[in-house]
N, C-alpha and C positions, 0 to 999 in steps of 0.2 A: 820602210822607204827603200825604193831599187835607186841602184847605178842603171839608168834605161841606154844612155846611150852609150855601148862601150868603143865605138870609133874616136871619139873624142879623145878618149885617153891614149891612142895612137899619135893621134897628131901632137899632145901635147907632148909626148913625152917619147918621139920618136926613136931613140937610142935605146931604149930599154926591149930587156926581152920581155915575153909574151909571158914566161912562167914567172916573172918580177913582177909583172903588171898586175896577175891574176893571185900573186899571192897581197900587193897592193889593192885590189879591189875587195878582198875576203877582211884585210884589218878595216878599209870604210867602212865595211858593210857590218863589222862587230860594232866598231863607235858607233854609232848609225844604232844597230841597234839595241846598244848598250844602253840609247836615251829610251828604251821606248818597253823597260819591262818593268813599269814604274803604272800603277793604280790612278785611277781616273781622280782629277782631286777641286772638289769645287773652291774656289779662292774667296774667302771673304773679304769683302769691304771693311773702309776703316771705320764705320759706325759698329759693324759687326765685331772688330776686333785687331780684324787687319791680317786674319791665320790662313788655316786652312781644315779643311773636314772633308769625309770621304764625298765623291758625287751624291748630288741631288739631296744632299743635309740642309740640312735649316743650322744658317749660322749664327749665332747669341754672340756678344760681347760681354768679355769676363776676365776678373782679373786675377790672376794668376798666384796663386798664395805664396808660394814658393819663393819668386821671381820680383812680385809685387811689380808685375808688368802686366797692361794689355795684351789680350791675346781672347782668340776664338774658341767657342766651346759649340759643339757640336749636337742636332735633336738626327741622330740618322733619319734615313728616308726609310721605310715601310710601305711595300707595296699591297700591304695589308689593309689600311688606314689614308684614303682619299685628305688631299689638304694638305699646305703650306707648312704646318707648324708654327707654334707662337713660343716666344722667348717669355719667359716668368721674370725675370729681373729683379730675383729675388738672393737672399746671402746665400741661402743653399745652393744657386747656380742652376736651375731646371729650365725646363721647356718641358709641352707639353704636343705631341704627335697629331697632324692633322688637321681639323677643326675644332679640335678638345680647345677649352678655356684653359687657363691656369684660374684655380679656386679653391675654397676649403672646404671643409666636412661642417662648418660652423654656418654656411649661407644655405644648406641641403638639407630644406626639411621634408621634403617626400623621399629621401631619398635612403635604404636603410644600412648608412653607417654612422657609427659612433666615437664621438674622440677620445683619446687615450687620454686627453690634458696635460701630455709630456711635453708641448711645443709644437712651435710652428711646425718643423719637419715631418711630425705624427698626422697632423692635421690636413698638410697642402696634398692636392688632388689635382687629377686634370678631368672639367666636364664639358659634356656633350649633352646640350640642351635641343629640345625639339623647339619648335616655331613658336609655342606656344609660351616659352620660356622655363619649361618644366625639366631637370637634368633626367635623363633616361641611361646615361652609360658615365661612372665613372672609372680611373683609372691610376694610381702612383704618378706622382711629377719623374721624370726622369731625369739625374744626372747628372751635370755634364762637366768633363775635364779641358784643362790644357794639353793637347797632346804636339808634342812635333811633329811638323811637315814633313818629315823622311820616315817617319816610324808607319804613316800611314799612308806613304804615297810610295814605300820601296817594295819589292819582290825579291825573294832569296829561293834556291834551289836545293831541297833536303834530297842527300842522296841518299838511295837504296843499296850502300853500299857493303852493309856487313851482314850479307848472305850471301851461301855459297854458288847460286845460279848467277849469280852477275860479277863478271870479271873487271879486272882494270882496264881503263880506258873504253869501259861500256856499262857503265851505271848511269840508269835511272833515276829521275831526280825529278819529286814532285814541288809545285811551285807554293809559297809559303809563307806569311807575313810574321812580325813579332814584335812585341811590343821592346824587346832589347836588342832590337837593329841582329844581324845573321847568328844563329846560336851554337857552331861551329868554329868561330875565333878564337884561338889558340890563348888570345890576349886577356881575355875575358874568364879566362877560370879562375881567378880568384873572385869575379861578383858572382860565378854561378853557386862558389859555396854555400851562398846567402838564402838561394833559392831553397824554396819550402813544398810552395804550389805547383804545376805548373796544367795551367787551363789552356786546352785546345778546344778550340771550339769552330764550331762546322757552319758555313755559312749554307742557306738557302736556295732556292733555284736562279736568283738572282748573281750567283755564284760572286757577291760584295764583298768578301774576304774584309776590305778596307772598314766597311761600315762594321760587320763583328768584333774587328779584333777590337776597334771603337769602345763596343762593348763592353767587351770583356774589361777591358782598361781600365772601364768606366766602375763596373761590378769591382773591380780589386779596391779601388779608393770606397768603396759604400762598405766592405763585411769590416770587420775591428779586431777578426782571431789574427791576421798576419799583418804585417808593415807589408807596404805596395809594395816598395823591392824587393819582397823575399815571394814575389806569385812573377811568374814569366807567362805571359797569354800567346799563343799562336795559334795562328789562321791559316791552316790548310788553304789554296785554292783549288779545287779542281776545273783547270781549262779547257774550254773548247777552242775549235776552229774557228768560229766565230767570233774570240778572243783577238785574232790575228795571229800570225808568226813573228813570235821574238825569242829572244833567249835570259836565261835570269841564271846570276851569280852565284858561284858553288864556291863557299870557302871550304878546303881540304886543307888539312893541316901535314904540311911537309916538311918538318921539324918540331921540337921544345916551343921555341919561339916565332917560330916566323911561320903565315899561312900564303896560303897561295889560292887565286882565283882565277876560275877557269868560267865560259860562258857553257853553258848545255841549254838545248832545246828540252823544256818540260815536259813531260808528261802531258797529253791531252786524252779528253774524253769524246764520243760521240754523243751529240744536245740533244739530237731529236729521232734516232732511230733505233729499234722499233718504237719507243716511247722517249718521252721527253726529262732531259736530264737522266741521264743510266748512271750516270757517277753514284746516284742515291742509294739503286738496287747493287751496288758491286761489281758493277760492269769493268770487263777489259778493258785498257783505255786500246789508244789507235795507234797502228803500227808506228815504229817497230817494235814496240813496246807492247803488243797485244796478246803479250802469257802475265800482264801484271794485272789484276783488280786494284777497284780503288782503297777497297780493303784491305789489300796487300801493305798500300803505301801507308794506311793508318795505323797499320802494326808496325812497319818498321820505323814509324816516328817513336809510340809509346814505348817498342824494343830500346832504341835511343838511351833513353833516360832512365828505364829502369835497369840497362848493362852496364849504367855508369852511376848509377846510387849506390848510396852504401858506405861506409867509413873509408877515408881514404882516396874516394873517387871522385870524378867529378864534381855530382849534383850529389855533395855526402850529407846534405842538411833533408834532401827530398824528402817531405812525408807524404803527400800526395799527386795523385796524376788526376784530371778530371777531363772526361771529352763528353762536351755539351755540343749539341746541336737546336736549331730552332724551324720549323716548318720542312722542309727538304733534307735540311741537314738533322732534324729530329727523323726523319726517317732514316739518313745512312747511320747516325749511331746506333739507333735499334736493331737495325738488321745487322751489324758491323759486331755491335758486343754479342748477337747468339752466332753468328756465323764463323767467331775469328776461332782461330786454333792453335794462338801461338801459346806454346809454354809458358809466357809469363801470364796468363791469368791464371794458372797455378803455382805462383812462384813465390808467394807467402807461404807455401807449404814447405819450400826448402824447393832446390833442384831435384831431386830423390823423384818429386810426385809424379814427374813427366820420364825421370832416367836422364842419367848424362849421357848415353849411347844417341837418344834423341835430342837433345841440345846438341850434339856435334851434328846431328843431322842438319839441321837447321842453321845452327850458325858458325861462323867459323872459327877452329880451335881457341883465337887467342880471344875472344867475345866470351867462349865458353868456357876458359879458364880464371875472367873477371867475375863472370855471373856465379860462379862455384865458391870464389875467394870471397865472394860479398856475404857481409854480415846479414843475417836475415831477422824478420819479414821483411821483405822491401816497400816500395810506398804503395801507398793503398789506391787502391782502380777505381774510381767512379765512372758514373755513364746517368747521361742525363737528355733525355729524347723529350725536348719540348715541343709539344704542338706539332703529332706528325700528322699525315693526313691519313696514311693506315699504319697498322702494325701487322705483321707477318707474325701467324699464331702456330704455337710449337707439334700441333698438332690437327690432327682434322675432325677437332669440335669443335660447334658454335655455338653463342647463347642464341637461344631461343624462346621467347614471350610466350608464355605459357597462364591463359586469363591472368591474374594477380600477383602469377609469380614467374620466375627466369631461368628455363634449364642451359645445359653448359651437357650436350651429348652431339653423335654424328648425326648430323642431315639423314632425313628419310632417301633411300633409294631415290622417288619419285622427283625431291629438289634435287638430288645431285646430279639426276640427267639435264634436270631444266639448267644447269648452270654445273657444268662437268669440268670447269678449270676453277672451281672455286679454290683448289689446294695449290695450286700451280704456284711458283714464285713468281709476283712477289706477296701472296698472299698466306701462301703455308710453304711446304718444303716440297712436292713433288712435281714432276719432270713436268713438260706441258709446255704454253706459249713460247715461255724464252729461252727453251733449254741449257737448262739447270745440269751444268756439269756438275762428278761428283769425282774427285780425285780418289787414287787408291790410300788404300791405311798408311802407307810408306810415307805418303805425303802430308800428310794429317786430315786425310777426310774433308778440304777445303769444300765447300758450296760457293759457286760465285756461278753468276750470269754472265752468257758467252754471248755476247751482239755483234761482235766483230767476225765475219766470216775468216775463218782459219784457211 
């Protein structure tokens, strides 16, 4: 929202200097837009619940186990899957996506699954029947939690703050959701002890941060190896300008006890040039920030948590880190875990694997003097690329259909002229369409996509 007319505030407040007035108009304009770095959030009705769920959810009413209150559980939107979504109103709590029914594997006799006869829960499905009444697609019920209005309606700001190219009073801060409100709060190191898991997971071209972290929320109460509070899920956003301009919350810790929040404008991306969504390929975001990849900002989240694991630390309980993605975001993990080059995907080996002369490269002394004191292995790294739409292959061979069977060699001379950017990123590794910068050894050999004219 603007202050448009600044005459106004002249007249009102006539006495006042002009450097009062304008440092007066910079705190409206924070309050202001302090309301507005907050996630799109569709409001359920009281039949539904009474809560709230990310945009464009299908909202269920459900009662709350915990609380033994009403409250709304949430089918996300999927721009995968046409249709409303239906509420199951069932004790597991499910919906089902779209125009899927809610049904079982018990009423599906064309259809080839079979029940375990463990229970309801084994058995319920969601289907997708043609005209005819015949199911041709089914699918798992999903779901669904009580989750708080603030956990999925707030935005927090992860700085980039413990590397040595970015100074104080000029870090970088990508925009970020969680399931345990800002994860930076000084207050809060005694429930991060707890912590085991912690899932980041990558939202889509749809860039819904709200609806994954949903997810992910959802996924912690379904597996049975941890208690929910010991898994912390976060959700990257990567913004556009078509986002709008606002600012999101930086807790920095300026003492023992007491944090401090300051407003920074996030990180943003360019959506549509040269192709659409560049955050997925590793793009630089937009100035003045355009020496950072978004892969940049993905390292220095997992850096995060594994400089602060370990006995004694932090997150001293951590045993794993997991970053999932699904659709867009199953592409930037992919290309994200072969392109990153930070020393901690060798850091199960000990520091030794990468040199501490290199860890001081990279981070700054007292970072690198935690990561040295910590007990090793540290937690274990997963990467989980769902449903991407390509994969960037490590080399310039492809399979190729061969009568009956499938070779995995280079393209004939003749296809590589018919199609001469086939290795180009984001397809393999060489230079081409999007010029594929390659940084010197010094730096660790980064690959990231330059879209931003320097």
């Amino acid at each position: 929202r603007r202050i448009q007319n600044r005459r106004n505030l002249h007249l009102v407040f006539p006495t006042l200097s002009k450097k009062y007035i304008m440092r007066s108009m910079i705190s409206i304009c924070i309050i202001l837009i302090y309301s507005h770095f907050v996630s799109a959030l569709h409001i359920c009705s009281e039949e539904e619940g009474g809560g709230a769920c990310p945009d464009n959810s299908k909202c269920c009413a459900i009662t709350d186990e915990k609380s033994n209150s009403a409250s709304s559980g949430c089918m996300p939107y999927s721009n995968h899957i046409d249709g409303p979504g239906t509420c199951c109103g069932d004790i597991k709590i499910t919906a089902c996506p779209g125009y899927y029914e809610c049904g079982y594997i018990s009423e599906i006799s064309s259809f080839p699954f079979t029940s375990t006869g463990e229970g309801e829960s084994e058995s319920a499905l969601c289907t997708l029947s043609d005209k005819s009444g015949i199911v041709i697609k089914a699918l798992p019920r999903y779901r669904m939690i009580a989750a708080p209005i603030s956990t999925i309606r707030d935005l927090y700001g992860f700085p980039l703050s413990h590397r040595d190219e970015f100074k104080e009073n000029a870090t970088p801060v990508v925009a970020y959701q969680s399931s345990k409100g800002p994860i930076l709060t000084s207050g809060k190191a005694d429930d991060d002890k707890v912590i085991k898991v912690v899932l980041v997971i990558v939202h889509g071209s749809g860039r819904n941060s709200d609806g994954y972290l949903y997810a992910g929320m959802s996924t912690a109460e379904l597996q049975s190896k941890y208690q929910s509070n010991e898994i912390l899920v976060i959700a990257p956003r990567f913004l556009v300008p078509e986002d709008g301009v606002f600012a999101v919350p930086v807790m920095t810790r300026s003492g023992r006890i007491d944090d401090r929040i300051e407003m920074k404008m996030p990180l943003m991306w360019n959506e549509t040039d040269p192709i659409p969504h560049t955050w997925r390929y590793g793009a630089n975001a937009l100035p003045p920030w355009n020496s950072i990849s978004s892969y940049d900002a993905m390292d220095a989240i997992v850096e995060h948590f594994i400089l602060q694991s370990g006995k004694g630390s932090r997150y001293q309980n951590l045993e794993r880190i997991v970053i999932a993605g699904h659709s867009a975001g199953g592409q930037f993990t992919h290309r994200w875990a072969i392109t990153s080059n930070s020393p901690l995907w060798t850091s199960n080996s000990g520091p030794s694997a990468f040199g501490e002369e290199n860890l001081d490269v990279l981070f700054k002394s007292e970072a690198s003097r935690r990561l040295r004191k910590n007990s090793f292995p540290t937690p274990k790294l997963s990467v989980i690329a769902a449903n991407p739409r390509s994969f960037s292959y490590l080399d310039g061979r492809r399979f190729r259909r061969v009568i009956n069977a499938t070779k995995f060699e280079i393209p004939s001379q003749e296809r590589i002229l018919a199609c001469p950017g086939y290795n180009a990123w984001e397809w393999g590794y060489d230079d081409g369409e999007f010029d594929v910068l390659h940084k010197d050894n010094d730096d660790y050999d980064r690959i990231f996509v330059n879209v931003i004219p320097m």
